[in-house]
C-alpha positions in Angstrom: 0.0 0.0 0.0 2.7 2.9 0.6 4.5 1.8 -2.2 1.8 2.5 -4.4 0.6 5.3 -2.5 4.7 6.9 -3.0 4.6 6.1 -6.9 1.2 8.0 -6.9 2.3 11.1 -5.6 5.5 10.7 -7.5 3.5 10.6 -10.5 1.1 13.9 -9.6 4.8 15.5 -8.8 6.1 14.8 -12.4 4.2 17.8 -14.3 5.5 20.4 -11.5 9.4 19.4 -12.4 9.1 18.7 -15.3 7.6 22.7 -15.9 10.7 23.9 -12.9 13.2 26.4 -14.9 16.8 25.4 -15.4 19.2 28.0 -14.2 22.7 27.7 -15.1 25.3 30.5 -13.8 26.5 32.6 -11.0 24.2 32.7 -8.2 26.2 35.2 -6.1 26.2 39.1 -5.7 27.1 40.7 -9.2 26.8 37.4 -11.1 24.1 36.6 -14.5 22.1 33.2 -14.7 20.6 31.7 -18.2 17.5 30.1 -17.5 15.3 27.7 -20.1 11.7 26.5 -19.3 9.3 25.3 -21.7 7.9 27.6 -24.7 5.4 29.7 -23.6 5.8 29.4 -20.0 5.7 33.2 -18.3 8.7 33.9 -15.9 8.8 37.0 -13.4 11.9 37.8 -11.3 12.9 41.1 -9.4 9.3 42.6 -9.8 9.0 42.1 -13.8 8.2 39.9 -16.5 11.1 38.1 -17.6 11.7 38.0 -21.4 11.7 34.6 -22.8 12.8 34.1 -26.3 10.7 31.1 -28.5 12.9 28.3 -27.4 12.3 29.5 -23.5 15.4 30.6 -22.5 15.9 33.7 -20.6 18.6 35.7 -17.9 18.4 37.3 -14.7 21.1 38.9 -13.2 21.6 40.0 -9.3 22.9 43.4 -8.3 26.2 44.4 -5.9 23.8 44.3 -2.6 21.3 41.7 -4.1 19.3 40.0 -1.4 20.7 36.7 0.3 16.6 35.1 -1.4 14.6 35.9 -3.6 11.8 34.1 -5.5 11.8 33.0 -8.9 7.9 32.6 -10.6 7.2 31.0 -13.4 3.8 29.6 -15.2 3.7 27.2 -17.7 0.8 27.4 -20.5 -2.4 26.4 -18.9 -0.4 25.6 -15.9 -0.6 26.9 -12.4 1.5 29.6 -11.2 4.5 28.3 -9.5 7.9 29.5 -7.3 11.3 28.9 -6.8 13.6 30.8 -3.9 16.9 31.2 -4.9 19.7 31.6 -2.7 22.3 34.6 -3.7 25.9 34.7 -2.1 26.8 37.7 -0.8 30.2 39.0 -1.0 32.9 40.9 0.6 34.2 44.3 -1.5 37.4 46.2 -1.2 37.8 49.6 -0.3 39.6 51.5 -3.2 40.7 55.4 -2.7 41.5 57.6 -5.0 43.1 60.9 -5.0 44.3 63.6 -7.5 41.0 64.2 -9.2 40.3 67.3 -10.2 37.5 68.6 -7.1 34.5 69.7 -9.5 34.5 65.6 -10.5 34.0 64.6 -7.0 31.2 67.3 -6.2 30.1 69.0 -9.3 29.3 72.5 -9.5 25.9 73.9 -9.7 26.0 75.3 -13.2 26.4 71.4 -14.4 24.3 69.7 -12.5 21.5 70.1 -15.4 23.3 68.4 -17.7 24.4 65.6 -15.7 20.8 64.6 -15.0 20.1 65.2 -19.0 22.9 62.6 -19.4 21.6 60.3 -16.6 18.4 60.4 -17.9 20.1 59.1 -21.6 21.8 56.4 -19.7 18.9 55.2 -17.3 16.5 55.2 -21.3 19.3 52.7 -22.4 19.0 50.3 -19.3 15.5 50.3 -19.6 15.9 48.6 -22.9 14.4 45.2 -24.0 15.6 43.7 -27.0 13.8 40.8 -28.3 17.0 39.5 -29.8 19.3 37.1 -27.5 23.0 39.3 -28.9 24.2 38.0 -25.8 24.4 34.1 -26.9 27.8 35.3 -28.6 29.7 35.0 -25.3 31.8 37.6 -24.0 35.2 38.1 -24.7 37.7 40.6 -23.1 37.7 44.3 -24.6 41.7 44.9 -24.7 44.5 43.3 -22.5 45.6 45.3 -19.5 45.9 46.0 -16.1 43.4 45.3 -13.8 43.4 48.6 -12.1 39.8 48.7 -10.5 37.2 45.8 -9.4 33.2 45.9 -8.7 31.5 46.4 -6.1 34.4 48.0 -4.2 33.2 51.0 -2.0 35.0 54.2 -3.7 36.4 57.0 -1.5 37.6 60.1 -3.5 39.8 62.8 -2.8 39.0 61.7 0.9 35.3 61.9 0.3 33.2 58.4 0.5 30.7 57.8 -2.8 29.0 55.3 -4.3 30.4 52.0 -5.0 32.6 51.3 -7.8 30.0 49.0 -10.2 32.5 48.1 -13.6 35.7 46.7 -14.3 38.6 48.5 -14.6 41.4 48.1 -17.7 44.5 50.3 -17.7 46.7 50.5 -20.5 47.9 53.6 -23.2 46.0 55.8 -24.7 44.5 54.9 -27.9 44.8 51.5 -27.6 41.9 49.6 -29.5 38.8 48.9 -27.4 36.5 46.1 -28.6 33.5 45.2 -28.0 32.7 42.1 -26.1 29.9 40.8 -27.2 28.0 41.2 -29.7 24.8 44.3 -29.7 23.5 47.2 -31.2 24.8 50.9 -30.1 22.2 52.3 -28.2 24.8 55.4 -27.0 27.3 56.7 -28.6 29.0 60.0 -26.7 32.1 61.5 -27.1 32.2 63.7 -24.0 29.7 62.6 -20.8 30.3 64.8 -17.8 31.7 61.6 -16.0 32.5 59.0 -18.2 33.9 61.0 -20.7 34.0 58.7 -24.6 31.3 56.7 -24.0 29.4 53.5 -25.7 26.7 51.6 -24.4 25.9 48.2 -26.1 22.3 46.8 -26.3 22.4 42.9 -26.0 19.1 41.8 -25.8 16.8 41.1 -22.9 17.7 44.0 -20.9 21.1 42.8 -20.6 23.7 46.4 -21.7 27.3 47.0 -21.6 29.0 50.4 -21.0 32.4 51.5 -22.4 33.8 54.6 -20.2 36.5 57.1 -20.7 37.1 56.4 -23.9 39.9 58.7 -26.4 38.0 58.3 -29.4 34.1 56.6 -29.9 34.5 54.9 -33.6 30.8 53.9 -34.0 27.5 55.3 -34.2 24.4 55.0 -32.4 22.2 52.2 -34.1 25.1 50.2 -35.6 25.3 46.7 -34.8 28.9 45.3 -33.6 30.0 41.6 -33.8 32.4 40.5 -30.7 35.9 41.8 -31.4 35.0 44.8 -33.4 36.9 48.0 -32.4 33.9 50.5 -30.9 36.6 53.0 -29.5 40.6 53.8 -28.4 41.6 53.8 -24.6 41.7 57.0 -22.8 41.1 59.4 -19.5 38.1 61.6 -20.4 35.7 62.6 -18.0 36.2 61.8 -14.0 39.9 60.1 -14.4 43.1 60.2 -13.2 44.9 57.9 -15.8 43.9 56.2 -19.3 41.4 53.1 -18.7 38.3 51.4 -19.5 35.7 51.0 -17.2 33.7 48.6 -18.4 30.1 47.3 -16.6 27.4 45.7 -17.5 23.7 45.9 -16.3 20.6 44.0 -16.6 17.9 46.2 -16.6 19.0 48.2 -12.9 20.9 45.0 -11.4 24.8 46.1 -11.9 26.7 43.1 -13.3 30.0 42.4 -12.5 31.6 41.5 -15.8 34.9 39.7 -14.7 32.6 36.5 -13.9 32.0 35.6 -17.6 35.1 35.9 -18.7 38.2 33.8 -18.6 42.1 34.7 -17.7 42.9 37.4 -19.5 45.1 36.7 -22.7 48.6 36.7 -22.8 
């Protein structure tokens, strides 16, 4: 009698997993997961829809101060709503300081504050972005070889002043030395002289996943051009709030700030 009454319920449990998601990826502070459920299922995560593209995969991605749970919801056609928790790693950050810059980059005078909340306002359009098109199944490569000169999530104290964390990857190297882009995407912004990232490109990858390319020398492409991984998008420099050629490099889905060193490997030789 129990065993039949155990292969029973195993058998009313076999729709439910068989409809679960399958999340691959980084579940830790800063990291991106791929997920795949069956076509036409609906997923919502962080307080949205979820995108799904026909075969039913999908990403989410988890923030610098991402909760330690959160749930996952998903409903397959004509199914019943169903969650998942997932549990997020947090992480320890480093402290970085930095000294030297000039003191209108650290606390901007009034007569600018206008236009850095017209360029905000630019920035934020481009995260909000949702691309039906999955440009991010190219992989990511790195954007030029350097020195690591800067990490996420580490809290940022400038000219002796304490400001908001640090939410990119840092590259050093000389100016105009070819930046390229690291996966493949669509322009969404192409600036040549933000108040505090200077050269900039943002790259649209598809479902709400972007990339930003800071401090750039030179910005080689236009807005609306599409870029295949590897394509030079810019040259290496110091503009806007620097105190030495770099890229700072980050990558967002939707508002959650990636952290872009955990999808890559070593850094070639």
């Amino acid at each position: 009698m129990r065993r039949w009454l155990f292969i029973l319920l195993l058998f009313w449990s076999l729709p439910a997993l068989a409809d679960a998601p399958i999340l691959t990826g980084d579940f830790v502070q800063g990291g991106l997961v791929r997920g795949h459920v069956a076509p036409g299922t609906k997923v919502e995560f962080d307080g949205r829809a979820v995108r799904t593209g026909p075969d039913g995969s999908f990403i989410i991605g988890f923030g610098r101060d991402f909760p330690r749970t959160a749930p996952l919801y998903w409903q397959a056609p004509k199914g019943k709503r169903q969650s998942q928790t997932l549990k997020i790693k947090a992480r320890k950050y480093k402290v970085q300081r930095i000294d030297g810059l000039p003191p209108k980059m650290v606390t901007p005078p009034a007569k600018v504050l206008a236009r850095i909340r017209r360029e905000n306002k630019g920035i934020a359009a481009v995260r909000r972005l949702d691309s039906p098109t999955p440009w991010f199944e190219s992989g990511f490569a790195w954007p030029l070889k350097g020195r690591i000169s800067g990490v996420y999530g580490s809290q940022r104290i400038l000219n002796g002043k304490p400001r908001r964390p640090h939410y990119g990857l840092d590259i050093a190297a000389k100016t105009g030395k070819p930046v390229h882009a690291s996966t493949d995407g669509k322009v969404a912004l192409a600036e040549a002289d933000l108040y505090y990232t200077g050269g900039t490109v943002m790259l649209d990858h598809g479902h709400g996943l972007t990339s930003v390319y800071s401090h750039l020398h030179s910005v080689t492409v236009k807005t609306g051009q599409f870029v295949r991984q590897g394509e030079q998008i810019g040259t290496l420099g110091a503009t806007g709030r620097a105190t030495g050629p770099h890229l700072d490099w980050r990558l967002n889905w939707f508002k959650q700030r990636l952290d872009p060193a955990l999808l890559l490997g070593p850094m070639p030789k």
